[in-house]
DSSP file (Angstrom, degrees, kcal/mol; ACC not computed):
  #  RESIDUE AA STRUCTURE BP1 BP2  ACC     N-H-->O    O-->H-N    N-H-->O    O-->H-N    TCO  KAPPA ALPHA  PHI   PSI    X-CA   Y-CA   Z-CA
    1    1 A X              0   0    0      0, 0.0     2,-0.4     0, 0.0    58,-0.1   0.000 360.0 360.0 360.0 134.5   28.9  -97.0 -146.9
    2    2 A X        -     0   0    0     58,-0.0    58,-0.9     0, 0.0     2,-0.5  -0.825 360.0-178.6-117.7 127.9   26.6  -95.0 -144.7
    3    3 A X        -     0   0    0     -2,-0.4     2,-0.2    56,-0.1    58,-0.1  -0.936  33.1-123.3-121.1 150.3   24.5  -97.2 -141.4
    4    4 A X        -     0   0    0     -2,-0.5     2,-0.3    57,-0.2    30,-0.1  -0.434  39.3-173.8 -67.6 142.4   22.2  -95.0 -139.4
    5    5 A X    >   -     0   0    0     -2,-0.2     3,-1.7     1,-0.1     4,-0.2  -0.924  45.8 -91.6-147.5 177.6   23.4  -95.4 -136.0
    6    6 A X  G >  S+     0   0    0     -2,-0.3     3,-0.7     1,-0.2    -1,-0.1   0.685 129.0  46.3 -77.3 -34.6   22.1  -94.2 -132.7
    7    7 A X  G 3  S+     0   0    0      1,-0.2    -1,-0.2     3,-0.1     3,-0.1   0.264 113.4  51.6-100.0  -7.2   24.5  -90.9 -133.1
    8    8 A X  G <  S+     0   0    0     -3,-1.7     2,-0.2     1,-0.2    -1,-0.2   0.044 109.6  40.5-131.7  -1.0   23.3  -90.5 -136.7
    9    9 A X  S <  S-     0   0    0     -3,-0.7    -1,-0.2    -4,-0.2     3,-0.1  -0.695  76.3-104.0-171.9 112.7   19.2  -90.6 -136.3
   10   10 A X        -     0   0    0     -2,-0.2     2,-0.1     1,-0.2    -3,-0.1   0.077  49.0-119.5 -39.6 123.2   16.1  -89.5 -134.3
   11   11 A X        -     0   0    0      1,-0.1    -1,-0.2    -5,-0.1     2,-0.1  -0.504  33.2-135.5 -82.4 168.4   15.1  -92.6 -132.5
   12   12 A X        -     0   0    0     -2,-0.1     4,-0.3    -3,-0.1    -1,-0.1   0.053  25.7 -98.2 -95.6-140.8   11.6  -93.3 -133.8
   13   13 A X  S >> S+     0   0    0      2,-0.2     3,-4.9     3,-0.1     4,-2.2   0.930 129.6  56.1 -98.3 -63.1    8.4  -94.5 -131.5
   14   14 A X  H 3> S+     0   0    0      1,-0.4     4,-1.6     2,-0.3    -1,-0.1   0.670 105.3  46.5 -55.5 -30.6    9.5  -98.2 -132.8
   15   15 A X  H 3> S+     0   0    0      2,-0.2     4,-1.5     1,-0.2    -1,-0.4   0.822 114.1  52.8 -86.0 -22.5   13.3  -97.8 -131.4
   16   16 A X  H <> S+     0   0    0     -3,-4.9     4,-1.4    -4,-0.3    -2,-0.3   0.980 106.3  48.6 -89.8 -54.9   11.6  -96.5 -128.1
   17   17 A X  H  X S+     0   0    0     -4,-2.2     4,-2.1     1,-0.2    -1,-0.2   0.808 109.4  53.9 -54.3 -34.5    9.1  -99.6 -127.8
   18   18 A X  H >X S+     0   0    0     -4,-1.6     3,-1.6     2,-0.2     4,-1.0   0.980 108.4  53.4 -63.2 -72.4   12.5 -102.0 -128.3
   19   19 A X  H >X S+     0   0    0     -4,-1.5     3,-2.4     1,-0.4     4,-0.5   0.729 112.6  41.7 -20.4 -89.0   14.0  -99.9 -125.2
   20   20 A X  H >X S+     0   0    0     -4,-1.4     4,-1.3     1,-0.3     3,-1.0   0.717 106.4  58.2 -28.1 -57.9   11.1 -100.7 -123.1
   21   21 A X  H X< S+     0   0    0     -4,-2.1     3,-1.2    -3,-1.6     4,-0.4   0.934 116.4  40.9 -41.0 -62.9   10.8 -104.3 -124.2
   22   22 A X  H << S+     0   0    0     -3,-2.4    -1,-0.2    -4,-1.0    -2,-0.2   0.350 107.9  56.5-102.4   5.5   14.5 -104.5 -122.8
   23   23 A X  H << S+     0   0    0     -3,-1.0    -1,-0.4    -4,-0.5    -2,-0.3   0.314 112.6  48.4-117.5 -40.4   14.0 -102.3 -119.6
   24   24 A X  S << S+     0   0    0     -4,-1.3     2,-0.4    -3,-1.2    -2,-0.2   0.231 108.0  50.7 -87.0   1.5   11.2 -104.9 -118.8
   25   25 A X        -     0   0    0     -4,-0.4     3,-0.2    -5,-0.1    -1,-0.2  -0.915  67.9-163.8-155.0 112.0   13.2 -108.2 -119.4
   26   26 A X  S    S+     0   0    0     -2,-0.4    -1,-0.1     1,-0.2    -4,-0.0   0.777  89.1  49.4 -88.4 -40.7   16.2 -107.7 -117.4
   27   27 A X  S    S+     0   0    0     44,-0.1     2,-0.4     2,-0.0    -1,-0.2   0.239  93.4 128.2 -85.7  15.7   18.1 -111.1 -119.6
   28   28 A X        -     0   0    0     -6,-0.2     2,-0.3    -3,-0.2    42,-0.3  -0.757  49.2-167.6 -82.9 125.3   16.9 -109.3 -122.9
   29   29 A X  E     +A   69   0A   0     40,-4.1    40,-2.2    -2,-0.4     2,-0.4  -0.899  15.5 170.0-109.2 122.5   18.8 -108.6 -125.5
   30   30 A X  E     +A   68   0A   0     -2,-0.3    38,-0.2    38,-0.2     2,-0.2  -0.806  11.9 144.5-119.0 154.4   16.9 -106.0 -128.1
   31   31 A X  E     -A   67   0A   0     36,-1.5    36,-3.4    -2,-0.4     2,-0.4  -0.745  42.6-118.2-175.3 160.7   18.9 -104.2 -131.2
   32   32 A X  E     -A   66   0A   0     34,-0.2     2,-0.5    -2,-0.2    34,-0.2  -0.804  14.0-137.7-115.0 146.9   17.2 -103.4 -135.2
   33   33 A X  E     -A   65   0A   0     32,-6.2    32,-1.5    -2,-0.4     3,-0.1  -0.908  28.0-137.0-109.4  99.5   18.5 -104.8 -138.3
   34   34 A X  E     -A   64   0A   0     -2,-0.5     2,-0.5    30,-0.2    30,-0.3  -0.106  15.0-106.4 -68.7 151.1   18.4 -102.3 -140.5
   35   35 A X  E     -     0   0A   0     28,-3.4    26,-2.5    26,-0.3     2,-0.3  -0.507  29.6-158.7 -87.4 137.7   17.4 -102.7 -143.6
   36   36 A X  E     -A   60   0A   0     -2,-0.5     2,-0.6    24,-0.2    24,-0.2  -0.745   4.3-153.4-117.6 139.9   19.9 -102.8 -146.8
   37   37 A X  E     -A   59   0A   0     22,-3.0    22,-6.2    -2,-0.3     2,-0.3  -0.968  15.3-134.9-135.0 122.6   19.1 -102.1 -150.3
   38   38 A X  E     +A   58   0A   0     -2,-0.6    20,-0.2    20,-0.2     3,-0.1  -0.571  24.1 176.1 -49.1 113.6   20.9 -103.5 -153.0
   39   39 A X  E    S-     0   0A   0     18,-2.0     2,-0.3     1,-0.5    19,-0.2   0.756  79.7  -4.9-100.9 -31.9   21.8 -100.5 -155.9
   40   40 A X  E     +A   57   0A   0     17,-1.8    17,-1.5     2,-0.0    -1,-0.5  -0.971  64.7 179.8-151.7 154.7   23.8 -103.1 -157.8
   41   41 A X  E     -A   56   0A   0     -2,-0.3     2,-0.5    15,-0.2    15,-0.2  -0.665   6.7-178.7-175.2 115.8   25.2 -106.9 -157.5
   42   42 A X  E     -A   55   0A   0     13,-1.9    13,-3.0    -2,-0.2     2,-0.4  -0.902  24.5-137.2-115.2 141.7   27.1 -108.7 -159.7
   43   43 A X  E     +A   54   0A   0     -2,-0.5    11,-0.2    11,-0.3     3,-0.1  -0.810  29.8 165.3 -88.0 135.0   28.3 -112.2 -159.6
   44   44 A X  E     +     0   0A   0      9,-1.8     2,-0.2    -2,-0.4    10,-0.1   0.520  50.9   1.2-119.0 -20.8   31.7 -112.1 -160.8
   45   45 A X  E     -A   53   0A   0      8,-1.5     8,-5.3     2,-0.0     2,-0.4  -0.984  50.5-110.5 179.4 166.9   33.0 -115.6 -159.7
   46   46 A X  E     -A   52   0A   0      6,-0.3     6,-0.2    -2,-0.2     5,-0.1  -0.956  35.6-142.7-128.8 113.6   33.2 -119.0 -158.3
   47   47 A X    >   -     0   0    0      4,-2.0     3,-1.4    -2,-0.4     6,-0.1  -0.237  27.0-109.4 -61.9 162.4   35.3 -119.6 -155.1
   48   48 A X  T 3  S+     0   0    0      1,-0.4    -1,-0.1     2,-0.1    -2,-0.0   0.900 122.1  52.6 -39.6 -44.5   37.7 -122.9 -154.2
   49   49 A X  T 3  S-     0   0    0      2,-0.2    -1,-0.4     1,-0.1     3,-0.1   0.477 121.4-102.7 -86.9  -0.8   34.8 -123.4 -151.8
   50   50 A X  S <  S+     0   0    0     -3,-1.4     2,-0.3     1,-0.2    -1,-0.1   0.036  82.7 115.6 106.5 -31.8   31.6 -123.3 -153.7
   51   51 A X        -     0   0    0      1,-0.1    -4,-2.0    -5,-0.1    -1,-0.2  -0.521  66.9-100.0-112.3 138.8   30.6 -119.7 -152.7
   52   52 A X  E     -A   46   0A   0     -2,-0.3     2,-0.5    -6,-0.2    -6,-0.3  -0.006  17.5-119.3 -39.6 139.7   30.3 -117.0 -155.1
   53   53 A X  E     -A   45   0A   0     -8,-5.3    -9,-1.8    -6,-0.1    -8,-1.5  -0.870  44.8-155.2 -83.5 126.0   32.7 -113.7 -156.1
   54   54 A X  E     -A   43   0A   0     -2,-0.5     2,-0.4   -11,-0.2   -11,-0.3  -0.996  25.1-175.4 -82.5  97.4   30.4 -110.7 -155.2
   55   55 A X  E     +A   42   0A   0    -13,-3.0   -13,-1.9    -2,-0.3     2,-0.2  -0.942  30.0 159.4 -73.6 129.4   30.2 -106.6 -156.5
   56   56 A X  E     -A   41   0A   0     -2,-0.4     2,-0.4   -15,-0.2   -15,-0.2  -0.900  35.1-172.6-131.9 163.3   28.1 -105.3 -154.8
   57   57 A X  E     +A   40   0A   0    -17,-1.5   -18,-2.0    -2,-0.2   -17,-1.8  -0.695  28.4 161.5-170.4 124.2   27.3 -101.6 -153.8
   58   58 A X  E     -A   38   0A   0     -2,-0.4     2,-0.2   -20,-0.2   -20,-0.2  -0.823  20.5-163.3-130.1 147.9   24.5 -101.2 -151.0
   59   59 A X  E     -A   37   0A   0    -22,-6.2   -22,-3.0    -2,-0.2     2,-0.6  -0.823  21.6-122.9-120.6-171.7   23.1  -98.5 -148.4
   60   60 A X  E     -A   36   0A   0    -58,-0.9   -24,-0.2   -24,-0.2   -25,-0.1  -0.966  20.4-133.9-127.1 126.0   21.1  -98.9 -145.6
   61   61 A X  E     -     0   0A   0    -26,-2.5   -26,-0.3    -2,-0.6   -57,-0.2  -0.312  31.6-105.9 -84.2 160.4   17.5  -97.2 -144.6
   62   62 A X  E    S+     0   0A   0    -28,-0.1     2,-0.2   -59,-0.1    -1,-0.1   0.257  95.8  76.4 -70.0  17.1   16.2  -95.7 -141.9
   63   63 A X  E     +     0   0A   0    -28,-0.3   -28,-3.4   -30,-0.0     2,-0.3  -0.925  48.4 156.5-127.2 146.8   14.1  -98.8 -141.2
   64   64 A X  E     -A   34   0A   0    -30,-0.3     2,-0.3    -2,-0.2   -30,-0.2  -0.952  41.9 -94.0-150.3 156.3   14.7 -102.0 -139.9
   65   65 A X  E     -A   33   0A   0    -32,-1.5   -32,-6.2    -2,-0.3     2,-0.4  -0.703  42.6-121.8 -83.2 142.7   13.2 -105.1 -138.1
   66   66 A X  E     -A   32   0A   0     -2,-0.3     2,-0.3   -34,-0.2   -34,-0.2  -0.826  20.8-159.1 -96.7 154.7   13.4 -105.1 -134.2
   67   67 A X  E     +A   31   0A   0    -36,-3.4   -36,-1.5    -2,-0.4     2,-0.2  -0.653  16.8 171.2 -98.3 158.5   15.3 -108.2 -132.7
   68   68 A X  E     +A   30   0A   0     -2,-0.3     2,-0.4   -38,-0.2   -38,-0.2  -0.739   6.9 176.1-158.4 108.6   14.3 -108.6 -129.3
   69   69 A X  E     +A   29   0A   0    -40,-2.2   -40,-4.1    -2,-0.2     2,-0.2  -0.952   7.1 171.2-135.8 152.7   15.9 -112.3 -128.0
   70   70 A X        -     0   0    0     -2,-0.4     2,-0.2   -42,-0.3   -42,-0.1  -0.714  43.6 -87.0-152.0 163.4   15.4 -113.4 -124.1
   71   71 A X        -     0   0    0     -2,-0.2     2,-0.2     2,-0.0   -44,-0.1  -0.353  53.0-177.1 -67.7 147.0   16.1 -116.6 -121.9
   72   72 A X        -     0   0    0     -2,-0.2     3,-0.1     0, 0.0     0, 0.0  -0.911  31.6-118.6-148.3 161.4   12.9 -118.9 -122.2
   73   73 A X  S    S+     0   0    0     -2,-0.2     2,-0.3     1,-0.1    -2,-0.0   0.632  99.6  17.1 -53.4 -24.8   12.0 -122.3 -120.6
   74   74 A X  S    S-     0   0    0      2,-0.0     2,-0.8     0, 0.0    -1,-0.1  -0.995  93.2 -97.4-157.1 157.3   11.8 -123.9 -123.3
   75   75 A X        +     0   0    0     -2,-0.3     2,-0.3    -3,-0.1    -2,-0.0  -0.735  59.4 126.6-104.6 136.9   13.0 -123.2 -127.4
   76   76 A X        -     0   0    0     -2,-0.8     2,-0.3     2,-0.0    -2,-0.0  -0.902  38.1-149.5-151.4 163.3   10.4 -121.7 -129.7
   77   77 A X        -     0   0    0     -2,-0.3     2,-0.3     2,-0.0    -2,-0.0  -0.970  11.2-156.0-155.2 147.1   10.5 -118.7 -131.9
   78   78 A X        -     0   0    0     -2,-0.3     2,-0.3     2,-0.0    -2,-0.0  -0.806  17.9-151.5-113.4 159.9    8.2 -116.3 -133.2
   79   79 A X        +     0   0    0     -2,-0.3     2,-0.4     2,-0.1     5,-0.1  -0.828  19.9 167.9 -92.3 137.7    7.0 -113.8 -135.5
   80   80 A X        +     0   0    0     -2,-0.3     2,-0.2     4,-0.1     3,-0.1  -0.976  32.5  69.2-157.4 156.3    4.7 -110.8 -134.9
   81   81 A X  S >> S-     0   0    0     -2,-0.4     3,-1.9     1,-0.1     4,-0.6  -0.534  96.4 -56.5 122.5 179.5    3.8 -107.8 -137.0
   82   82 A X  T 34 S+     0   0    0      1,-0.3    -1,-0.1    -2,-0.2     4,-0.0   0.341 132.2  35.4 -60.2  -7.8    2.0 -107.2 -139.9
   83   83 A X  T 34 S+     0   0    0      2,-0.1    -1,-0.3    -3,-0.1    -2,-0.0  -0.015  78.9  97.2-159.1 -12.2    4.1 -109.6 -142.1
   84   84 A X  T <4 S+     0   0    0     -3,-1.9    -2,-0.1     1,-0.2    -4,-0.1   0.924  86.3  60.7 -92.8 -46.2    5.1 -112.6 -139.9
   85   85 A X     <        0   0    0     -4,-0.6    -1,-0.2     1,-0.2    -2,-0.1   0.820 360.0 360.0 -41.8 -43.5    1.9 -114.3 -141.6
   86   86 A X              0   0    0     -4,-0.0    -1,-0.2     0, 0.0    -2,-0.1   0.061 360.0 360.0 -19.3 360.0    3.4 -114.0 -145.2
């Protein structure tokens, strides 16, 4: 299985803006979740516990959501981008 990793891929405009975001908020923790596409996935089975037997066989693209998580006064979360309405 092949992940893009900092050693493995041009950072983009988007990986630079996380940087910055985390270079300006000193208790900020920033990293992208890349995104993984399923090529196959079979259910195979039923565990002791409840949870499913998996085949699976995935990669990962060169795109991802950024995480960006910080100390706040108080707990809330957001969305932003083109997509957090959805």
């Amino acid at each position: 299985m092949f992940r893009p990793t900092a050693s493995t891929r041009t950072a983009s405009p988007d990986d630079r803006a996380v940087a910055e975001v985390f270079d300006q908020a000193e208790d900020a923790l920033a990293e992208v979740a890349w995104a993984k596409v399923n090529l196959a996935l079979h259910v195979t089975g039923r565990r002791p516990d409840g949870y499913h037997l998996l085949d699976s066989l995935v990669t990962f693209a060169d795109h991802g959501d950024r995480l960006v998580f910080s100390a706040a006064p108080e707990d809330r979360f957001s969305l932003s981008g083109p997509f957090a309405a959805a």
